[in-house]
C-alpha positions as CSV (number, residue, x, y, z in Angstrom):
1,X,-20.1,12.1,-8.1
2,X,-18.5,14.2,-5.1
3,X,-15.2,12.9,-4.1
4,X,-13.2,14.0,-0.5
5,X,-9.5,13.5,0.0
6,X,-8.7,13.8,4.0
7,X,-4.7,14.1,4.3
8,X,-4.9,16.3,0.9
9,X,-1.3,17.6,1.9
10,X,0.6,14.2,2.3
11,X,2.1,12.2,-0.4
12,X,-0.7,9.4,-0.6
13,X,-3.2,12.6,-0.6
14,X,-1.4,14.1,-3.8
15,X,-1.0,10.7,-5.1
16,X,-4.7,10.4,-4.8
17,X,-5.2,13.9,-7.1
18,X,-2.8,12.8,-9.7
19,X,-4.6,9.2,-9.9
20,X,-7.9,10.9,-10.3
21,X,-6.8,12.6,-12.6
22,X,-5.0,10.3,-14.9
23,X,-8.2,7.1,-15.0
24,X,-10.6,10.0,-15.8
25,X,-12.3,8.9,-12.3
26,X,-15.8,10.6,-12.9
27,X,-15.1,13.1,-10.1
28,X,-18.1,16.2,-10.9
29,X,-17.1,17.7,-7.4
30,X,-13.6,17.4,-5.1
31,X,-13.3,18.8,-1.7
32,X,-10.0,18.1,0.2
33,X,-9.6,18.3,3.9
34,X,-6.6,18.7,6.1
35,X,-5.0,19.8,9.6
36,X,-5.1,23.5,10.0
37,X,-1.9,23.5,9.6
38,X,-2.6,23.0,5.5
39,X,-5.9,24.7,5.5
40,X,-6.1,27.3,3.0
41,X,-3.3,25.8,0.9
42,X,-4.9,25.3,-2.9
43,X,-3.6,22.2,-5.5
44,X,-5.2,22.1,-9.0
45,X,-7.5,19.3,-10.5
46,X,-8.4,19.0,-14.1
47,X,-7.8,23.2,-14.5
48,X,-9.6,24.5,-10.6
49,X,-7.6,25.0,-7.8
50,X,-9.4,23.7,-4.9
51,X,-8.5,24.9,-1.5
52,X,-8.2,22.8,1.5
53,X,-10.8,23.0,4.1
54,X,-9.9,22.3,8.1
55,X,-11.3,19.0,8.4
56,X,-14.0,19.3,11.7
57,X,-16.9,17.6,13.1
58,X,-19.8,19.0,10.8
59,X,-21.9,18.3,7.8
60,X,-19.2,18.7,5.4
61,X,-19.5,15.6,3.7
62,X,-22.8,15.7,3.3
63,X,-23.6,14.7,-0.4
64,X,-20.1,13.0,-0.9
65,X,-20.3,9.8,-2.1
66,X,-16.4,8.8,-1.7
67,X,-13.8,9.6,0.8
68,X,-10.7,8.7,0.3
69,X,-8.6,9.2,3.9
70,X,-4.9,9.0,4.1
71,X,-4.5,11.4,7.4
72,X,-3.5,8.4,10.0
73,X,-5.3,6.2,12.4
74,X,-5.7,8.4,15.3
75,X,-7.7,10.7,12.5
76,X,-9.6,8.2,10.8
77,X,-11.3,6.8,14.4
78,X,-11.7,10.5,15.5
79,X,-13.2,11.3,12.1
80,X,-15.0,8.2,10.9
81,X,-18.7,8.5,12.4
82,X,-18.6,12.3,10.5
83,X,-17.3,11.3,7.3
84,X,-19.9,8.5,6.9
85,X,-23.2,9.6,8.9
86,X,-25.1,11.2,5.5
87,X,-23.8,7.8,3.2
88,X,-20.2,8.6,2.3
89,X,-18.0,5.6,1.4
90,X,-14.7,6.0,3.4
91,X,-11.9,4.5,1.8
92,X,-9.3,4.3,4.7
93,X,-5.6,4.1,4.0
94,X,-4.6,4.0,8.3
95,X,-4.4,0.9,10.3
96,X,-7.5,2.2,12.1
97,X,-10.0,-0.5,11.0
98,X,-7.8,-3.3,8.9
99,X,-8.9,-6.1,11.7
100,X,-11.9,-4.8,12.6
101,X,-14.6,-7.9,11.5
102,X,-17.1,-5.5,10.3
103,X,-15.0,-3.6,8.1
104,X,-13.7,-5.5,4.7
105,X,-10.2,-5.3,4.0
106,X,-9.5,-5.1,0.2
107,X,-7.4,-6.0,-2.7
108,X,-9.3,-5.6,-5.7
109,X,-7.1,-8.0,-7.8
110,X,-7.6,-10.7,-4.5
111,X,-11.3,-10.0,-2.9
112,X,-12.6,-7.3,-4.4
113,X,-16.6,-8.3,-3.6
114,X,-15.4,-8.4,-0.1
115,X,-16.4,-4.5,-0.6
116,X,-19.9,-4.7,-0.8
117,X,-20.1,-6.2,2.8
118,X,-19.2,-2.8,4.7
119,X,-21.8,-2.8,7.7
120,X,-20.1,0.4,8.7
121,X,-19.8,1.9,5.3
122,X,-16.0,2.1,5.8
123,X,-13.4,0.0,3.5
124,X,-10.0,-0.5,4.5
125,X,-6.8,0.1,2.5
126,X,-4.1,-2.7,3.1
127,X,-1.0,-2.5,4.3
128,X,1.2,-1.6,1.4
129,X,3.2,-4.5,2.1
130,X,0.7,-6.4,2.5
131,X,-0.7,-5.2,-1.2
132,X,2.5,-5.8,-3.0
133,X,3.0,-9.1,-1.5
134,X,-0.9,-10.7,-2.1
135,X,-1.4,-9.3,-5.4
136,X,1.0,-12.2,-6.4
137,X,0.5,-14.5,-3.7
138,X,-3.4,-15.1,-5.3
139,X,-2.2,-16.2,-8.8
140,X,-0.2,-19.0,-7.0
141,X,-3.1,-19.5,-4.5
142,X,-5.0,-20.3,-7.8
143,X,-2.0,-22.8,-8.9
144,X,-1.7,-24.6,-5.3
145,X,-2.8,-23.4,-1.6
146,X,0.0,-21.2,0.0
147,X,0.9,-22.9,3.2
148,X,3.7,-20.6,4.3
149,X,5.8,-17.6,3.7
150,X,8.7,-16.3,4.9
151,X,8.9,-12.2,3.5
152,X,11.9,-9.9,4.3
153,X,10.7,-6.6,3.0
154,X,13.2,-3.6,1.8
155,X,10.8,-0.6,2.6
156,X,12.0,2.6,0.8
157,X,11.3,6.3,2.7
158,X,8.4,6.6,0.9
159,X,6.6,4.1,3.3
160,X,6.8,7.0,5.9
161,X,5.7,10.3,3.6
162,X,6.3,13.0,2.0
163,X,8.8,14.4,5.7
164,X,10.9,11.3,5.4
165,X,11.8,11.4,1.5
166,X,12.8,14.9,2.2
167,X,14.7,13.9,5.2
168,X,16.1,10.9,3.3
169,X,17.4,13.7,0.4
170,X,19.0,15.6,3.1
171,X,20.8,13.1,4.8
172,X,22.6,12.0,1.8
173,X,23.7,15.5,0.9
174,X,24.9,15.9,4.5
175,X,26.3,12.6,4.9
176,X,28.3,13.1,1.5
177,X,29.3,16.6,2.9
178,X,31.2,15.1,6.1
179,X,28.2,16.5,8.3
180,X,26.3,14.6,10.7
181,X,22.8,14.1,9.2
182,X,19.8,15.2,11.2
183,X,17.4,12.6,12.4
184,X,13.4,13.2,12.9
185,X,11.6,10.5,11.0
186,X,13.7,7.3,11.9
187,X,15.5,6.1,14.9
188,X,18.5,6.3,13.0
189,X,20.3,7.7,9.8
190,X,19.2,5.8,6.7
191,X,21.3,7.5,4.3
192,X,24.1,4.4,3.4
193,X,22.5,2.4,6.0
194,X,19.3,-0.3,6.6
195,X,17.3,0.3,9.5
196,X,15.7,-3.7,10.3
197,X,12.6,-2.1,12.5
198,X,9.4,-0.5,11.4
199,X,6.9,0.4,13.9
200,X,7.2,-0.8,17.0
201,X,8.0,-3.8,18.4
202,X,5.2,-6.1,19.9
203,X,6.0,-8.7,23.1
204,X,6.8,-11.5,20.4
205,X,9.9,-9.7,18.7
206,X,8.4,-8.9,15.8
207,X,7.1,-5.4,14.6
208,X,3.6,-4.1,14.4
209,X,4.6,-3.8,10.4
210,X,5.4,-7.6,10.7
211,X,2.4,-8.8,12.2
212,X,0.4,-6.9,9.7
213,X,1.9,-8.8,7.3
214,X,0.7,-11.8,8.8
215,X,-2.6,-10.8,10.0
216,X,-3.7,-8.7,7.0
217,X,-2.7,-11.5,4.5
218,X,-4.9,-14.4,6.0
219,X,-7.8,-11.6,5.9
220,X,-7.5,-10.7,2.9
221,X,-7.0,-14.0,1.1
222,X,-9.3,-15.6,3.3
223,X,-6.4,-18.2,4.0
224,X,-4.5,-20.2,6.7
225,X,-1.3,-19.1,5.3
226,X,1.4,-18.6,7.9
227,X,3.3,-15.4,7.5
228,X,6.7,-14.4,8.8
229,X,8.4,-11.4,7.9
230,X,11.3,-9.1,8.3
231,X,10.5,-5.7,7.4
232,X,13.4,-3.5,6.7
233,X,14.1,0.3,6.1
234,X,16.3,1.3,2.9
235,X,17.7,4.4,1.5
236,X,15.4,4.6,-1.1
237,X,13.0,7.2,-2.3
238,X,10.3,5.6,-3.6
239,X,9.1,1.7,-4.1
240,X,9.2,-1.4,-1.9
241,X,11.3,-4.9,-2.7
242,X,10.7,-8.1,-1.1
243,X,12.0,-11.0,-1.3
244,X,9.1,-14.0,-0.9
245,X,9.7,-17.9,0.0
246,X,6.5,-19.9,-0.1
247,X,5.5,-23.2,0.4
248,X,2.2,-24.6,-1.7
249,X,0.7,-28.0,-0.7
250,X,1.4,-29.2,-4.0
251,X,4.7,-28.8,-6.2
252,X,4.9,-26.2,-8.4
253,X,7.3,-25.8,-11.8
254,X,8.5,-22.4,-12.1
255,X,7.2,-22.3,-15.5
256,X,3.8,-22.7,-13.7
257,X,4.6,-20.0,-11.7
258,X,6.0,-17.7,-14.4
259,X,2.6,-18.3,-16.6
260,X,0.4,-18.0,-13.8
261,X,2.1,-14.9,-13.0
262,X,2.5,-13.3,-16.4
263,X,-1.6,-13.6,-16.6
264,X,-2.2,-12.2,-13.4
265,X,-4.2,-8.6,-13.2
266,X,-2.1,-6.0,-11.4
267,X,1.5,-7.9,-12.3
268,X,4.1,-7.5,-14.2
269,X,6.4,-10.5,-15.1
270,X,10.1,-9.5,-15.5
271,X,12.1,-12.4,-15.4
272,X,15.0,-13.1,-17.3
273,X,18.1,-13.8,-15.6
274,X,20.2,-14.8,-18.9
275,X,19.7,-11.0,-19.9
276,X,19.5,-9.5,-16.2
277,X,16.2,-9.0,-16.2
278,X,14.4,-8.3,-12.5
279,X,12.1,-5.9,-11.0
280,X,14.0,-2.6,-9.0
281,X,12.8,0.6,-7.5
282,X,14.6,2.6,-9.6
283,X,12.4,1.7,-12.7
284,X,9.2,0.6,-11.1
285,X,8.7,3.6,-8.9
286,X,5.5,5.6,-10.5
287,X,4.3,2.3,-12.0
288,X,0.8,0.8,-11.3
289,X,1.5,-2.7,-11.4
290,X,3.5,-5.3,-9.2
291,X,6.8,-6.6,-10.9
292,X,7.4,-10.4,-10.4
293,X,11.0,-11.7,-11.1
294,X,13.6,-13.9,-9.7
295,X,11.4,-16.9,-9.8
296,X,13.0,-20.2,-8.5
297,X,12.1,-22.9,-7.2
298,X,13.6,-23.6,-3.4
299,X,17.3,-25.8,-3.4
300,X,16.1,-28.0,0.1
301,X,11.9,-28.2,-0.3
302,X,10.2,-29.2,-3.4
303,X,7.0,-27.5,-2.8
304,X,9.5,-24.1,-2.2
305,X,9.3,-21.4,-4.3
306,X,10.8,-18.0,-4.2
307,X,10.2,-14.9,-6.0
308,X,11.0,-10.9,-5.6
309,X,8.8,-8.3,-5.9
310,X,8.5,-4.9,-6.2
311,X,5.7,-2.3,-6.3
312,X,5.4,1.5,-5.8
313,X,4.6,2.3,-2.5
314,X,3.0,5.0,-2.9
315,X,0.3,4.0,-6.3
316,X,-0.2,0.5,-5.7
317,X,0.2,0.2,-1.9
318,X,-1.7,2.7,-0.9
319,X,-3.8,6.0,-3.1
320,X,-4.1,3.1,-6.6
321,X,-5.6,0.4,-4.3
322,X,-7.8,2.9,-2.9
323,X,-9.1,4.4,-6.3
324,X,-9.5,1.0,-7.3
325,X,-11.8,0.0,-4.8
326,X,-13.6,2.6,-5.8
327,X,-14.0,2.2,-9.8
328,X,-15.0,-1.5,-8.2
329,X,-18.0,-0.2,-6.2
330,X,-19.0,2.0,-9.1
331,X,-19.0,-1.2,-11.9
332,X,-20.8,-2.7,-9.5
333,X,-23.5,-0.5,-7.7
């Protein structure tokens, strides 16, 4: 099999070669693409280094059979028609295509045979909020339909690359140093602070990462569910929170919930409040799964429940859903 990774240089692209790596994903060539800023630049896979070509409008992936691009919408339209016109899969981590109707929008643990309907040969990554959140949502879809949810998100750097965890180091170090931190990636400091905007904001008052949330979630699930979020920067490196109400069409008991989610492929339960126990970036960055904790049911509606979740940004909300889309449409060629 002949894998391409477009954004090779980015942290979802290295996330991707370090995921390949680790599920022995049957990989018998790799060819990784990039601005030309990082052509030339080599990373190592399973004992090559493997230099990064300029990625440019010619038959470079011909004979690939999976692309997996994490180089940002305005690159994945541009590039889209070249990485899939000799049969390539293209696996696309941007916002390019996620409502397009002809292009399915996967969670293997949710829809994963949406897949195999891809008119365009393109398949499109989530947003990782999006992931984090529905990966549990569909074990209590299972339980009861999930009329409503209200989601306030607590975003770490990570969510905006490799540039703004480094900025994110900095501005601690300066802001602990009595300096004024430098600002580049966010509209404002983030070191000791929250920033409650990501992306821009639409006519209605929310944000574009807010009404992905909403949009992307009914998609995916193939559900009515009404979404309403808050998405909020942190300073942290790596690994998103968020805190979930939901409201089901029948009553649910939280041991119903915990069960459900303690089954559930691509969670983690960790739930026990007696002993302190509850999902946090710290311990779940670098993890695969989604943790699930804080389960409760709602004080003023009996079909309310709320949870909090965390997941790793980086694995499952973006380069792990991607690669796992991918072992999908190999089990099931």
């Amino acid at each position: 099999m002949k894998v391409a990774i477009v954004g090779a240089s980015g942290a979802v692209g290295q996330e991707f070669l370090k995921l390949l790596a680790q599920r022995n994903f049957p990989v018998d060539e790799l060819a990784l693409f990039g601005s030309a800023r990082s052509a030339g630049r080599t990373y190592p896979f399973k004992g090559e280094e493997i230099a990064v070509r300029e990625l440019r409008h010619n038959d470079d992936f011909k004979g690939v059979d999976v692309a997996f691009t994490s180089a940002g919408g305005s690159t994945s339209k541009e590039f889209a028609e070249t990485i899939t016109r000799h049969g390539a899969v293209m696996i696309d981590n941007s916002s390019a295509f996620r409502m397009d109707s002809d292009v399915p929008l996967v969670v293997p643990e949710v829809n994963a045979a949406d897949s195999q309907n891809r008119p365009r040969n393109i398949i499109a990554n989530p947003n990782c909020s999006t992931i984090i959140m529905v990966v549990a949502l569909k074990a209590i879809e299972n339980l009861s339909h999930i009329r409503r949810v209200h989601v306030a998100t607590y975003q770490s750097a990570s969510g905006a690359g490799a540039a703004a965890i480094a900025e994110l180091e900095t501005q601690l170090r300066q802001t602990l140093g009595g300096e004024t931190p430098d600002v580049e990636k966010f509209k404002y400091p983030l070191a000791f602070n929250l920033i409650p905007q990501i992306d821009v904001f639409a006519d209605n008052g929310y944000t574009k990462e807010e009404l992905k949330m909403h949009n992307e979630t009914r998609k995916i699930m193939h559900s009515n569910v009404e979404v309403i979020a808050t998405c909020v920067r942190v300073p942290v490196l790596r690994a998103h929170s968020e805190a979930v109400w939901l409201e089901t069409e029948e009553p649910l008991s939280v041991e119903e919930v915990r069960t459900a989610l303690s089954s559930a492929p691509g969670v983690t339960l960790a739930d026990d409040p007696k002993c302190s126990k509850y999902p946090m970036p710290l311990f779940v960055a670098n993890e695969d799964d989604v943790y699930a904790g804080r389960i409760r049911k709602d004080l003023a509606n009996p079909n309310g429940v709320s949870l909090w979740l965390v997941g790793d940004q980086i694995r499952k909300g973006a380069a792990l859903n991607a690669v796992q889309i991918a072992e999908y449409l190999m089990q099931n060629a």
